[in-house]
C-alpha positions in Angstrom: -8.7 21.9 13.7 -9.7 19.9 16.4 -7.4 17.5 17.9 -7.3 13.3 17.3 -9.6 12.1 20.1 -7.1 9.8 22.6 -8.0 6.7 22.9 -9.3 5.8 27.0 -5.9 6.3 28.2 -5.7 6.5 32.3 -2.7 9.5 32.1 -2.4 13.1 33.8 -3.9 15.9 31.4 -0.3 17.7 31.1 0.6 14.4 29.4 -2.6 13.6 27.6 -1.9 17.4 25.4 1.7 16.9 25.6 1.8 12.7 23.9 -1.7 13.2 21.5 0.3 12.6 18.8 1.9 9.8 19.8 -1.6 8.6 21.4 -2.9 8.9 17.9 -0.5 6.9 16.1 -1.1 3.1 14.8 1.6 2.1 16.6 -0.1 2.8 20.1 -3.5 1.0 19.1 -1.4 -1.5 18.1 -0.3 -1.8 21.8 -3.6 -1.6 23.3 -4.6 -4.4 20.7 -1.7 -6.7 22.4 -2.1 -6.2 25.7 -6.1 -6.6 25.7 -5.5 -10.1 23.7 -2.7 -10.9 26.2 -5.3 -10.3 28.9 -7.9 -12.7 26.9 -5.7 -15.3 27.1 -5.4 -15.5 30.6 -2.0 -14.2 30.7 -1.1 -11.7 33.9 0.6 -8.1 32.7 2.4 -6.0 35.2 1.8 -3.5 36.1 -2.0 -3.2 36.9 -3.3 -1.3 34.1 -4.5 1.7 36.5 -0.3 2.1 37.4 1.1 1.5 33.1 1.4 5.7 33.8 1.9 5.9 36.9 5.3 7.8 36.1 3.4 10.5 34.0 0.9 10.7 36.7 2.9 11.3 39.7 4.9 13.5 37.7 3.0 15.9 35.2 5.4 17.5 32.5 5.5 21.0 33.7 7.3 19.5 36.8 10.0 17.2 35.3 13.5 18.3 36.3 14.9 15.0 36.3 14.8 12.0 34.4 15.9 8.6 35.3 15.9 5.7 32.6 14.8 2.2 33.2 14.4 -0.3 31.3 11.7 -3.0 32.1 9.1 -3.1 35.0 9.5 -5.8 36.9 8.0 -9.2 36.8 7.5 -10.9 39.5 3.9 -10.5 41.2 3.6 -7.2 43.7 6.9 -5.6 42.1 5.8 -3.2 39.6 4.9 0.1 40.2 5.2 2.3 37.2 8.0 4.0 38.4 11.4 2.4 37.2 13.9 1.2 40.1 10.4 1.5 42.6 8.5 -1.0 44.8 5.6 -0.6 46.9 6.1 -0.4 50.7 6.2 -4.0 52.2 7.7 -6.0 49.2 11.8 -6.6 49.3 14.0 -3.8 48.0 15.6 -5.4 44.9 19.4 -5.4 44.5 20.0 -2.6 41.9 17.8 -0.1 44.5 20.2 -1.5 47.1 23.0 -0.1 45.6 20.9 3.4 44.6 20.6 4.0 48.3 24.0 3.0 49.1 25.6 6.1 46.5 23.2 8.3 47.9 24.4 7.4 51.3 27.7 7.7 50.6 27.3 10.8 48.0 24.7 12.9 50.1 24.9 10.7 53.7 21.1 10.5 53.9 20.3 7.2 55.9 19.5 3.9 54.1 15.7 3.6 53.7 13.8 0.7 54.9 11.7 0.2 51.9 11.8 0.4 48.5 8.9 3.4 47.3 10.4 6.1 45.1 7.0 8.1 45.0 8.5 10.7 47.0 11.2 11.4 44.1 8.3 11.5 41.2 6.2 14.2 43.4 9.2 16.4 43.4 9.8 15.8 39.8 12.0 12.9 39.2 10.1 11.5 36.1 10.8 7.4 36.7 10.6 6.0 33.3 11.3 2.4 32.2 11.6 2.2 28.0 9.1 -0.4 28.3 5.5 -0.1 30.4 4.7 -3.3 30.7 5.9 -6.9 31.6 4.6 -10.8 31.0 4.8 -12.3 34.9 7.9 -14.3 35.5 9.3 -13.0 31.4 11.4 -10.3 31.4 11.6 -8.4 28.4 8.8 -9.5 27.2 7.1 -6.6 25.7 10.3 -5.1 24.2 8.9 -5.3 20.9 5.6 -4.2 20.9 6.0 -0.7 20.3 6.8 0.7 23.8 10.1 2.0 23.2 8.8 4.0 20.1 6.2 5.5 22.6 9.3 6.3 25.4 11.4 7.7 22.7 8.8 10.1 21.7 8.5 10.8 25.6 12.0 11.5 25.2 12.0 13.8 22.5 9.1 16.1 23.7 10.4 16.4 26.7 14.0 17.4 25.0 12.8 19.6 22.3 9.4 21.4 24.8 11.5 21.9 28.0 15.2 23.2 29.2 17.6 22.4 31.5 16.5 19.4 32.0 18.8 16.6 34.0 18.9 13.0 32.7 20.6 10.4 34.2 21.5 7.5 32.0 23.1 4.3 34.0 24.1 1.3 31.9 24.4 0.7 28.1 21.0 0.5 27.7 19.8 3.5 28.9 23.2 5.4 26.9 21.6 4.2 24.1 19.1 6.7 24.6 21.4 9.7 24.5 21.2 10.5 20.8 17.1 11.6 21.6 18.6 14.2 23.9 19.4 17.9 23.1 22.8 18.3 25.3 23.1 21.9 24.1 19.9 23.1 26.2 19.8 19.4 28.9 22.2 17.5 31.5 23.1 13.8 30.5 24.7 12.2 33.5 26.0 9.1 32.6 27.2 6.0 34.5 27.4 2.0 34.9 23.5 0.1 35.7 23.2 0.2 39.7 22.8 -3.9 39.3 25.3 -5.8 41.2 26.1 -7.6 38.1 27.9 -4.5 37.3 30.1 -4.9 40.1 30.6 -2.0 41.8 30.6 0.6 38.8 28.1 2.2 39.8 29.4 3.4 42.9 31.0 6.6 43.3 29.1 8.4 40.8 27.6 11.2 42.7 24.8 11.7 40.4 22.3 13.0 43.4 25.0 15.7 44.7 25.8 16.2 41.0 22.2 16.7 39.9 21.4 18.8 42.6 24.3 21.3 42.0 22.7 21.6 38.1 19.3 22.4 39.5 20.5 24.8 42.1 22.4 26.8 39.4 19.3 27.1 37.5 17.4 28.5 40.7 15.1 25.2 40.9 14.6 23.5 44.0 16.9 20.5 45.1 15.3 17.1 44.8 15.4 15.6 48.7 16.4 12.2 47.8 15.8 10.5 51.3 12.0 8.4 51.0 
């Protein structure tokens, strides 16, 4: 039997097998229907459609050792990436990424970067993945209810029930939330306060890098070098 045709989806072939079901589904033409009347009606999206998958791209599935839950892209113009937490080169490294670097400088005493691009993570198989893909300009969470969370939970699951020993780390309430989608007898949760600064400084101290590291290491797989 062959299987459903996907619909002109711009995502790495791992992916494409991997999410045909959920590619399939009314739910995710029911997304594309929304975003290409938002576009009618003169309304900007972010990110540029070509970087909506830009996490599954820059990290196929065979590769994912780690992954990092976000929860919206961001929505001010030249921001969002596709990668949660990430900004291109040149724009201003926002205030939860701040603190990211400062626990990893503390935790693994790799120097502060100057910029805010978290590409080199995803090419080494940090799968950067915000719950929702796409974002109104200047309205944030604004595309929480159009049917992007069932699509991330089903990224979720697949990658729980197809892989092993895979390290997920969970920071703030939100991303707990997505705990119950995760196999812990055969995956890592990790969990600890959102990086934000409105969190106060909960976040710090948590040693996740260090921590993930060690769980790679003991399954043989290489480190993830956490400097950009």
């Amino acid at each position: 039997m062959n299987e459903p045709p996907v619909p002109n989806v711009q995502i790495e072939e791992s992916w494409k097998k991997v999410l045909a079901d959920e590619f399939s589904q009314p739910y995710f033409a029911a997304i594309k229907a929304f975003l290409v009347n938002e576009k009618k009606a003169g309304k900007t999206i972010y990110p540029p459609g070509p970087l909506i998958f830009n996490a599954f791209n820059k990290t196929p599935f065979d590769a994912v050792k780690v992954v990092i839950l976000g929860q919206d892209p961001y929505h001010n113009p030249g921001e969002a990436m596709g990668l949660c937490f990430s900004v291109p080169k040149g724009v201003k490294v926002p205030p939860s990424l701040v603190n990211i670097y400062k626990e990893i400088n503390t935790d693994l005493g790799l120097p502060i970067p100057s910029h805010g691009d978290l590409t080199h993570w995803a090419e080494q198989g940090v799968l950067l993945l915000n719950a929702m893909l796409t974002v109104e300009a200047r309205s944030p969470a604004s595309h929480q209810k159009i049917g992007w969370q069932t699509f991330t939970d089903g990224v979720i699951r697949h990658i729980s029930n197809e892989k092993d020993g895979v390290v997920f780390l969970l920071w703030g309430n939100f991303a707990k939330g997505k705990k119950p989608l995760i196999d812990q007898t055969k995956h890592y949760v990790l969990e600890a306060a959102h990086p934000s600064p409105l969190a106060g400084d909960a976040f710090m101290g948590c040693r996740h890098f260090s921590h993930t590291n060690e769980i790679l290491e003991k399954q043989g797989k290489t480190p993830i070098d956490w400097s950009c």
